[in-house]
N, C-alpha and C positions, 0 to 999 in steps of 0.2 A: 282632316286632322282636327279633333276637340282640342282647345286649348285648357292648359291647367287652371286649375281653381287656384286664384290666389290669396294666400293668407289674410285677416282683416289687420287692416292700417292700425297703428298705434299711435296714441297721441300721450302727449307727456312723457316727464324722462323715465331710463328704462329703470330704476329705482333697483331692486335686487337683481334682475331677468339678465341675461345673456346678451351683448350687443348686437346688433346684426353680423354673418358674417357670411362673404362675399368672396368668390376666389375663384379659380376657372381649373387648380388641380396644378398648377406649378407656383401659383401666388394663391395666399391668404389673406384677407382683410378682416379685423373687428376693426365694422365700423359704430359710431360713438352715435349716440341719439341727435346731436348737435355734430354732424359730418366734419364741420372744420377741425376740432380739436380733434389732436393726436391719438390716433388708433392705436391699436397693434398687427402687425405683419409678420407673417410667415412664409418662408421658399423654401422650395422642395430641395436640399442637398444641402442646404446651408445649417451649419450645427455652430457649436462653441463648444467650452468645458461650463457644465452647471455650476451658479456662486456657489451652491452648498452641498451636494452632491460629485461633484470634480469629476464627472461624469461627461462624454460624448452626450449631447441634448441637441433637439432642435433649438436654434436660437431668434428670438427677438429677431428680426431687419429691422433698417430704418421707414420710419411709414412714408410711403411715397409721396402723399395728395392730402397733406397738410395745409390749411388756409387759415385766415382775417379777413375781416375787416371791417374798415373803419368810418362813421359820421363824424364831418368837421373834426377828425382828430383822434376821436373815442376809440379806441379798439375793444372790438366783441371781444377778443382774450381777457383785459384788463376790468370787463362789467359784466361778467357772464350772468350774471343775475337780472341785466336788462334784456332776455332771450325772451320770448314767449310764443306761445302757440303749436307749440312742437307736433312734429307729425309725420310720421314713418309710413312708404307703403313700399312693400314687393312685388315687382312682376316676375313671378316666376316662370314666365315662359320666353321673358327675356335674357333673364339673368340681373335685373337693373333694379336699383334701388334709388326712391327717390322722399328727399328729407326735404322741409319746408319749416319754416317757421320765421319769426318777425324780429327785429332787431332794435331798440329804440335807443336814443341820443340824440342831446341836444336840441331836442324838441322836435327831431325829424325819426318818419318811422323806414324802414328799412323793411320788404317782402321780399323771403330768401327761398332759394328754389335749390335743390344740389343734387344731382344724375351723380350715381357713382356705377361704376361696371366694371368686372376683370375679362379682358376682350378672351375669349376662347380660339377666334383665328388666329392671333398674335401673343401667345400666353405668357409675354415678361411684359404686355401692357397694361395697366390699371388706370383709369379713366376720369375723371371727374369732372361736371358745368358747376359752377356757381352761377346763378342769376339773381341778379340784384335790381330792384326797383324801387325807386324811393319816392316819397310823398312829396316831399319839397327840394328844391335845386338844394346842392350842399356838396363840399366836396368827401369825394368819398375814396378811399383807399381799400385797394386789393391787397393781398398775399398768396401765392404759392410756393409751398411750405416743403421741402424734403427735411422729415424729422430725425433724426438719428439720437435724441436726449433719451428716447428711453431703450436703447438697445444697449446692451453691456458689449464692450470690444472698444474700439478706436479707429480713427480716422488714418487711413495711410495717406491717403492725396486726395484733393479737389481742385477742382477745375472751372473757371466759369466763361475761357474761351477753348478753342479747338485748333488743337495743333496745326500749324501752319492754313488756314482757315479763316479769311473775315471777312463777314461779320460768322460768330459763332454759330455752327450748328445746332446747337444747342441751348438750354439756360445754365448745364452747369452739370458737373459731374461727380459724384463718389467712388470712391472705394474705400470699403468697411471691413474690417478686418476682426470674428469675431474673440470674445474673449478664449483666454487658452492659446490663441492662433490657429484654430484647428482650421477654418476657413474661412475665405472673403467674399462679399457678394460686390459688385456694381449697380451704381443705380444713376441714371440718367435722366433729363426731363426737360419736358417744352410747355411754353406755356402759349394763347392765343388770346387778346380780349378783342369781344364784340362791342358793336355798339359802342362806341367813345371815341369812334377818332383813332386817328393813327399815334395810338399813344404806346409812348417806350419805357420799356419795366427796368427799374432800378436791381441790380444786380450785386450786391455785396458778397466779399469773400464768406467762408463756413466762417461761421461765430456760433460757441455755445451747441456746436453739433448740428445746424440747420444752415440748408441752405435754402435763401429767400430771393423771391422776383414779385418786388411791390410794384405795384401800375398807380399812377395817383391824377386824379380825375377830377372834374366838375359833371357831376351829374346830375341832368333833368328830371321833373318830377315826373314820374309816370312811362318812364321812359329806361328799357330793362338793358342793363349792362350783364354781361356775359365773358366771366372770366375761364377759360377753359384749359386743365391740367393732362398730359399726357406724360406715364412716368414709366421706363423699361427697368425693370430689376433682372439680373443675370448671377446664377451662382459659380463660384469658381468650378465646380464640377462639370459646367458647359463650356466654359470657356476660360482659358491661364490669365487673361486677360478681360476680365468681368467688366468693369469700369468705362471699358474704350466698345467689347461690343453692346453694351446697353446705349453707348451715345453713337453708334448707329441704328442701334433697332426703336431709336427716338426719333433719330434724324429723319426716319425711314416714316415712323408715323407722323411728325409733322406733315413731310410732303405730300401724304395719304391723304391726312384729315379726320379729323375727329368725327365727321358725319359718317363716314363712311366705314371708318372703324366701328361705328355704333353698329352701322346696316349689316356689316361682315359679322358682327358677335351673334346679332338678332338673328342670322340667317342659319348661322353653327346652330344655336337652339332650336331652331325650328326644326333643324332634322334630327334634333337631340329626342324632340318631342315628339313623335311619329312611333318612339318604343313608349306611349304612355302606356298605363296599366289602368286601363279599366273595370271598374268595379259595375258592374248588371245590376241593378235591384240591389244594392247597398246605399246607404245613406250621403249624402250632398259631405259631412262629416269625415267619413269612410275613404270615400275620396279624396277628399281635402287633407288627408293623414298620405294617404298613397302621392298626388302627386308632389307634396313635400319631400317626401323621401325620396324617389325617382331624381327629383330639383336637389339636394342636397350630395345625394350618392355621384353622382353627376358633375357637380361644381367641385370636389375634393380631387377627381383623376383627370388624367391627361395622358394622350401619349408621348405627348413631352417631360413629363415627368421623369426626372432621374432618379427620385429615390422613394419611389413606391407612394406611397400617403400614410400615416398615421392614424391613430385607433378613433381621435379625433376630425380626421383630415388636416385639411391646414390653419384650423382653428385652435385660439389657447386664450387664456385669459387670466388676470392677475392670482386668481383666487385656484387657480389649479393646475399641476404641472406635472400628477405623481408618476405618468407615461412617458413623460421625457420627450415627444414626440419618437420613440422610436418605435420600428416596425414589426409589428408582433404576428400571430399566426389569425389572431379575430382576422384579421384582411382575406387571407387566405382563404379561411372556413367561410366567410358571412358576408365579404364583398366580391371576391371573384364568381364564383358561382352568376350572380345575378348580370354584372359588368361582362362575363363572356358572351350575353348574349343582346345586353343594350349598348354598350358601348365596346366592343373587340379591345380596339386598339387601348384604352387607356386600361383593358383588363390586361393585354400581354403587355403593357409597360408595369404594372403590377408585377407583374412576372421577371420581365427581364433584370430590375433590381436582384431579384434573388442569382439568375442565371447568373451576373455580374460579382454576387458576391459567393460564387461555391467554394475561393479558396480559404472565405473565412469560417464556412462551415465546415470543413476538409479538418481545419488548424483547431475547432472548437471541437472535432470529434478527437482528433486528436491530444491535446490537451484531459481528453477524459480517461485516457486508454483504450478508445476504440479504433475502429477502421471503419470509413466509408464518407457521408455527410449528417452531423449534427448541428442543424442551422439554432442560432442563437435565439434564446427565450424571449431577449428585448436587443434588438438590432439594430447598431448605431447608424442613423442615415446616411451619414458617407462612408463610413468605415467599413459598413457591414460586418461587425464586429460584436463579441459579445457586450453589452454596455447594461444589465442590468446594475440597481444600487446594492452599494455595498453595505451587507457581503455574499450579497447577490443568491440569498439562501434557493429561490424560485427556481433558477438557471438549474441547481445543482440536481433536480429530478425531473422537470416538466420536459417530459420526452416527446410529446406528443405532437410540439408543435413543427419536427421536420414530417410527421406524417399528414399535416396540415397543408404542407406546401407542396410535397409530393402530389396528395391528392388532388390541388387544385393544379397541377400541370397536367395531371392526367383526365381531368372534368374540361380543362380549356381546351385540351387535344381531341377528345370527343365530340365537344361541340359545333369547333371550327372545321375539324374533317383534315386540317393540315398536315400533311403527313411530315414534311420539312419540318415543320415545329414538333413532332412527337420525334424525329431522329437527332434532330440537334439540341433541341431544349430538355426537351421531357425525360426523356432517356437518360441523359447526364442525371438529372435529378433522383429518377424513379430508381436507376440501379446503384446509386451513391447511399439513397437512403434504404435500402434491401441493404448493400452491404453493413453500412452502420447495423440493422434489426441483426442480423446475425451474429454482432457481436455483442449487441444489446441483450440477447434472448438466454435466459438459461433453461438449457435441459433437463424437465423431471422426471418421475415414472410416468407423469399424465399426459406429456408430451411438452410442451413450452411454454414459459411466463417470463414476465416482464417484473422484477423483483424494485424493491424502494424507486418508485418512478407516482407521478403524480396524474391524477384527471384534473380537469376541467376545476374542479374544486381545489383552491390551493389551501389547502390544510397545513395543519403546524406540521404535522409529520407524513413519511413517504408510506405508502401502501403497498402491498403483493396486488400486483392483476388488476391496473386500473382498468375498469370495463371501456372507456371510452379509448384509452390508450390501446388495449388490445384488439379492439373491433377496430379501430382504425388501420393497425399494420396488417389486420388483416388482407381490410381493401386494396392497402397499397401494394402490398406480395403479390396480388393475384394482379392489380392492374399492372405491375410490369412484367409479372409473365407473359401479361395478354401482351404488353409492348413487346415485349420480344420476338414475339410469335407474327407478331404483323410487321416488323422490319427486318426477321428474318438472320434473330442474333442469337445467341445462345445464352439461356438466364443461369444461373446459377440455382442446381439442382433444389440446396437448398431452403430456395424460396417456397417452393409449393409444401415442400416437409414443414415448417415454419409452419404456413398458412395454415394447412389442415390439421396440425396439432397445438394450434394454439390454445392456451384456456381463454378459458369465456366466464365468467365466474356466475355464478347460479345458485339460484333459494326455491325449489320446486320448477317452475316452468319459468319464471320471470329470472331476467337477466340485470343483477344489482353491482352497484358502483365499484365494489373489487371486494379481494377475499377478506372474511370475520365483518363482514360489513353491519353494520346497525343505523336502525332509521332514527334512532335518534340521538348519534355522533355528533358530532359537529360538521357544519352543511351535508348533515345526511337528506335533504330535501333535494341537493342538487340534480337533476336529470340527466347527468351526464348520459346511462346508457341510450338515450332517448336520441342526445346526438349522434352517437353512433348508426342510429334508424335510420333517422333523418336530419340532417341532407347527407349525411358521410355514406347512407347504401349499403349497411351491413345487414347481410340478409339471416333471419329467421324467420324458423316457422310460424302457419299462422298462429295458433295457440302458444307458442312461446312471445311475440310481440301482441299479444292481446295482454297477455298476463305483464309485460314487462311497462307496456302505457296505460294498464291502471293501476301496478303500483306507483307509479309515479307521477300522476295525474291525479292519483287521490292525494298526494302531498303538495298539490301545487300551490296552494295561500300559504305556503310554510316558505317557498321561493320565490314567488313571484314579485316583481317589484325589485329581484337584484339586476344586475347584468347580464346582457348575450343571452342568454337561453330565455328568458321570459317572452321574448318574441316569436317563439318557436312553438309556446304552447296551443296554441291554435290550431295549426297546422296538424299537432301532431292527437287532441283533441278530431280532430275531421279521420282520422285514419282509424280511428275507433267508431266512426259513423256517425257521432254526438252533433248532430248541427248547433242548438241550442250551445251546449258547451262549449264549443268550439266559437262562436262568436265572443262571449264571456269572458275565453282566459285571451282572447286576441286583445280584447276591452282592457281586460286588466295586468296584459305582458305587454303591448306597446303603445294603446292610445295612451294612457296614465302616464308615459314617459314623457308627451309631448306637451309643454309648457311654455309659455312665456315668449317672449317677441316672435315670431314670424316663424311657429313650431319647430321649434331646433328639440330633434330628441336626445335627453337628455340621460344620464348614465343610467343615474337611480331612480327609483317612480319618490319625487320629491314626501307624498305623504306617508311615503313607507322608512323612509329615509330621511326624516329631515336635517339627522345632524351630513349630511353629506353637501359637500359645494353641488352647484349647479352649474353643470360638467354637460357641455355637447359640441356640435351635433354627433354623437355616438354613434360610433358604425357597426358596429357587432348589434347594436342593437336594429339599424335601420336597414343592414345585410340580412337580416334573420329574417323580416318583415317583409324584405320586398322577395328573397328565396324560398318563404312561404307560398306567397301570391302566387310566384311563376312558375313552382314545382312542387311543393308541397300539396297545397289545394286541388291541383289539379293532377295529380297523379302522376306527373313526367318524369322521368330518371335518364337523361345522357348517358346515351354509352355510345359503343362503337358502333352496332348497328346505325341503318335507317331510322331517320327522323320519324317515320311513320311508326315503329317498334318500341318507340322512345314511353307508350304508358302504360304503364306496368297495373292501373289500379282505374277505376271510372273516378270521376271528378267528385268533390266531397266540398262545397263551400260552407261557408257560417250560416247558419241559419236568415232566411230572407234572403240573401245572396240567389241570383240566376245564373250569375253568368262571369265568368273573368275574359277579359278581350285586350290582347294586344296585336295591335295593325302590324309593327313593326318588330321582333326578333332576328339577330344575325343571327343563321344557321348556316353550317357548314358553307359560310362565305357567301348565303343569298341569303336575302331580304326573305319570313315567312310568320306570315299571321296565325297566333294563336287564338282558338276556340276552345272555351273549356266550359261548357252549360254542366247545370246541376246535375248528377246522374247520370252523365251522356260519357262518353270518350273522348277524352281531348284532343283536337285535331291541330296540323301545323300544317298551316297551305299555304306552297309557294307565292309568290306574288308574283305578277309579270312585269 
């Protein structure tokens, strides 16, 4: 197994750029250029009401592995301007991130080391070393910090012994209740110091929303002190009792150990990394964009996750929040695809959020006048509810996005071969959302449309026949016919009537974004029908997708540089044969996103966009780019058939490109290496 190329170190602070951010897919971390002060945190299930929106949102947590400290007295909090030498680097084949920099006071210097990690064996644990070395004897003071100042909500209870328990389990406990009330998290934590002697950490009640365990020391010149944080966060959605099991699954990692908690995270990665995605005859570059994204798509799921990930993952930052953290269809269309087959489990945890929430899409179709499921445009992470901002104009036509979720049950059922997950899972889904289409669809003379309903482009107003919207329910009629047909149920006639007379909307042979359309509307650039191609698998003929990817490949500098689809154009550049081109719009729809600290892709291509924040790591964008790689370029389409059946087309990469190689795909529940050379047929061989 090659290990990942990792991002180059940053030194100095991150001045506009994006913090680090670190998480394992059920915790979030932005972490801060200078590690000790207070980050921001995110958990999967844990929401509040928005200050200014009153909105179901993901919320703030308290940051776990908040630190100080202090020379003869000085606290780094209180002189933060005596920091120097800053210096960030990622291992992304650890998952570990490690900050360094220098401390001064009092005439004594201070060389600071700090290991941060979100353990992926154990994913309510986030991890931290401080190491400390100092130039001259001096006394020196520690902190570990549980910060809750900047999370909106309040404190129910803390705790800094353990019921009937002593000496304490633990150093101290919360329970966070967020604003609204809508839910509480727990958060527990232990602390370790090396190197000092058997020294006992001062332990103060919450004050001011933190709870602190200062160590305070004499320590030698040259001689490295080792403060070490282990912190379990739990959302009420795991447990009624959040607060008491996080101060077991701390107690639990005390007795563990921090080393070996380290060695179990390293070792989860390693088999993380065995699906890398190898680029043949592409650029050191090229790479280095792949296995970021691979490192990133990665760090955001879990199959511990209870409520899916967000369009962000479990990333946010002060300067952007207009997503809410809720769960929209990009997951569906741009990261399940890739995740069924590098990481299964954390794609059917993906999944099972929605399974979990059908009675809220059952109550959303209903609220509209329909029958069947209409899953919600922006979906509130615990509620599974509609929770778009008011007055939520988007929700009232983006139809598209239950054929979004339909489809990726039925792309995960293909892949994995499960038959149990296509009767139990899929099924509920595929025929919920067929019933909804049938109430959704009006009958013409020309057979069936989808009237005031929206694509991919959310325009001021609703269109007749969005092309992505129609080419989607296509797929998904016919894939639950197929489901039908293979567990031996009976579909509703009206699905294949549906299918085969749906419109398609059309200007000669090319297939354009819906009816009276004009390319130069407002985002008449958008490609929507282009998704419909690819990855959604709506088939046309050849001289109708010739015609339909160069009307909209010749518009692509009109688009490029927005969201989701710009990552695509590559891909869909190679299926017209364009190597040359094909590398270009890959250059200028996803490298151009990736900016600033340790390539987090970011929403908008910032030079196309400046007045937009700097917004990531984007998953629609980094779903699109790695479902390129793995089936686009190479020509692969999942379906029911054998693996071996599975390419529909000879392999097409970017120009200079030989070869895309991954060791490691789950296929139909085995381990199988893709081979995709230029020109050749892509192959998928078992492994032994």
């Amino acid at each position: 197994m090659s290990a990942p190329i990792n991002p180059q170190k940053v030194q100095g602070a991150a001045r506009r750029e994006l913090p680090a951010y670190v998480a394992n897919g059920l915790v979030g971390l932005r972490v801060r250029d200078v590690p000790l002060t207070t980050g921001m945190a995110l958990l999967s299930g844990y929401s509040g009401e928005h200050y200014e929106r009153r909105i179901e949102a993901a919320a703030v947590a308290p940051y776990p592995i908040a630190g100080d400290l202090a020379l003869n007295g000085v606290w780094l909090s209180d002189v933060p301007h005596q920091i120097f030498d800053l210096e960030q680097a990622y291992d992304f084949s650890a998952g570990e991130l490690t900050s360094r920099f220098t401390f001064q006071a009092t005439g004594r210097t201070a060389r600071v080391e700090v290991l941060t990690f979100c353990s992926r064996r154990d994913p309510t644990l986030v991890c931290q070393e401080i190491a400390v070395t100092v130039d001259k004897a001096c006394a020196l003071g520690l902190r570990a910090i549980v910060d809750a100042s900047g999370a909106d909500g309040r404190a129910l209870r803390s705790d800094r012994k353990t019921p009937g328990q002593d000496p304490p389990a633990t150093d101290g406990t919360l329970l966070w209740e967020s604003a609204g009330g809508l839910s509480t998290c727990g958060v527990a934590f232990v602390t370790e110091l090396r190197g000092a002697g058997d020294e006992s950490a001062d332990k103060p009640p919450l004050r001011d929303h933190r709870l602190v365990s200062q160590y305070d020391l004499r320590a030698r010149a040259g001689r490295t002190v080792r403060l070490r944080q282990i912190a379990s966060l739990v959302p009420r959605i795991l447990h009624d009792m959040p607060d008491q099991q996080a101060a077991r699954l701390a107690a639990k990692a005390a007795k563990d150990g921090f080393d070996t908690i380290r060695a179990q995270n390293r070792a989860e990665w390693d088999e993380l990394w065995k699906g890398r995605i190898r680029l043949k005859g592409a650029s050191d570059d090229w790479q280095g964009l792949a296995d970021a994204a691979v490192f990133y798509l990665n760090s955001s799921v879990h199959a511990s996750s209870p409520a899916s990930t967000s369009i962000f993952g479990l990333a946010t930052w002060h300067d952007y929040h207009y997503y809410f953290g809720h769960v929209m269809w990009d997951i569906e269309a741009f990261a399940v695809p890739a995740l069924s087959m590098l990481q299964p489990q954390a794609a059917r945890a993906l999944l099972d959020y929605r399974s979990a929430k059908l009675d809220g899409a059952r109550r959303t179709a209903q609220l509209m006048g329909r029958r069947g499921l209409q899953f919600p445009w922006e979906s509130a992470p615990a509620s599974g509810q509609e929770a778009a901002p008011l007055p939520g104009s988007a929700a009232w036509h983006e139809d598209h996005v239950s054929l979004d979720v339909a489809r990726a049950f039925a792309l995960y059922a293909d892949v994995t071969g499960d038959r149990e997950f296509l009767r139990a899972c899929a099924w509920p889904v595929l025929s919920g959302v067929c019933e909804w289409l049938t109430t959704r669809t009006t009958r013409t003379g020309d057979g069936y449309a989808i009237l005031e309903s929206m694509g991919i482009a959310e325009r001021e107003e609703p269109v007749a026949n969005a092309a992505f919207t129609n080419m989607a329910a296509v797929v998904v009629l016919r894939d639950a016919v197929r489901a039908a047909e293979a567990l031996g149920f009976q579909a509703d006639p009206a699905w294949a009537r549906i299918a085969d007379g749906m419109t398609i909307p059309m200007r000669g042979k090319a297939v354009i974004s819906h009816d009276a359309y004009r390319v130069d509307e407002e985002k008449g650039a958008t490609p929507d029908p282009l998704m419909g191609l690819f990855p959604f698998g709506f088939p046309l003929p050849a001289d109708q997708e010739k015609a339909t990817l160069e009307l909209y490949l010749g518009m692509a500098q009109d688009y490029v540089g927005s969201p989701m689809l710009s990552a695509l154009y590559g891909a869909w550049a190679a299926r017209l044969g364009d190597r040359d081109l094909a590398l270009k719009l890959l250059d200028d729809g996803y490298a151009r996103f990736c900016a600033g600290r340790f390539l987090q892709t970011l929403e908008y291509r910032a030079d196309r966009f400046p007045e937009q924040p700097q917004a990531g790591p984007f998953f629609a964008n980094i779903g699109g780019f790695l479902t390129g790689l793995i089936l686009g370029f190479t020509g692969l389409r999942p379906g029911p058939d054998t693996p071996n059946a599975w390419a529909e087309r000879t392999v097409m990469l970017p120009a200079g490109w030989t070869a895309i190689e991954i060791d490691r795909l789950w296929i139909r529940g085995r381990p199988m290496r893709l081979v995709a050379r230029q020109g050749e047929t892509a192959v998928l061989e078992p492994l032994s």
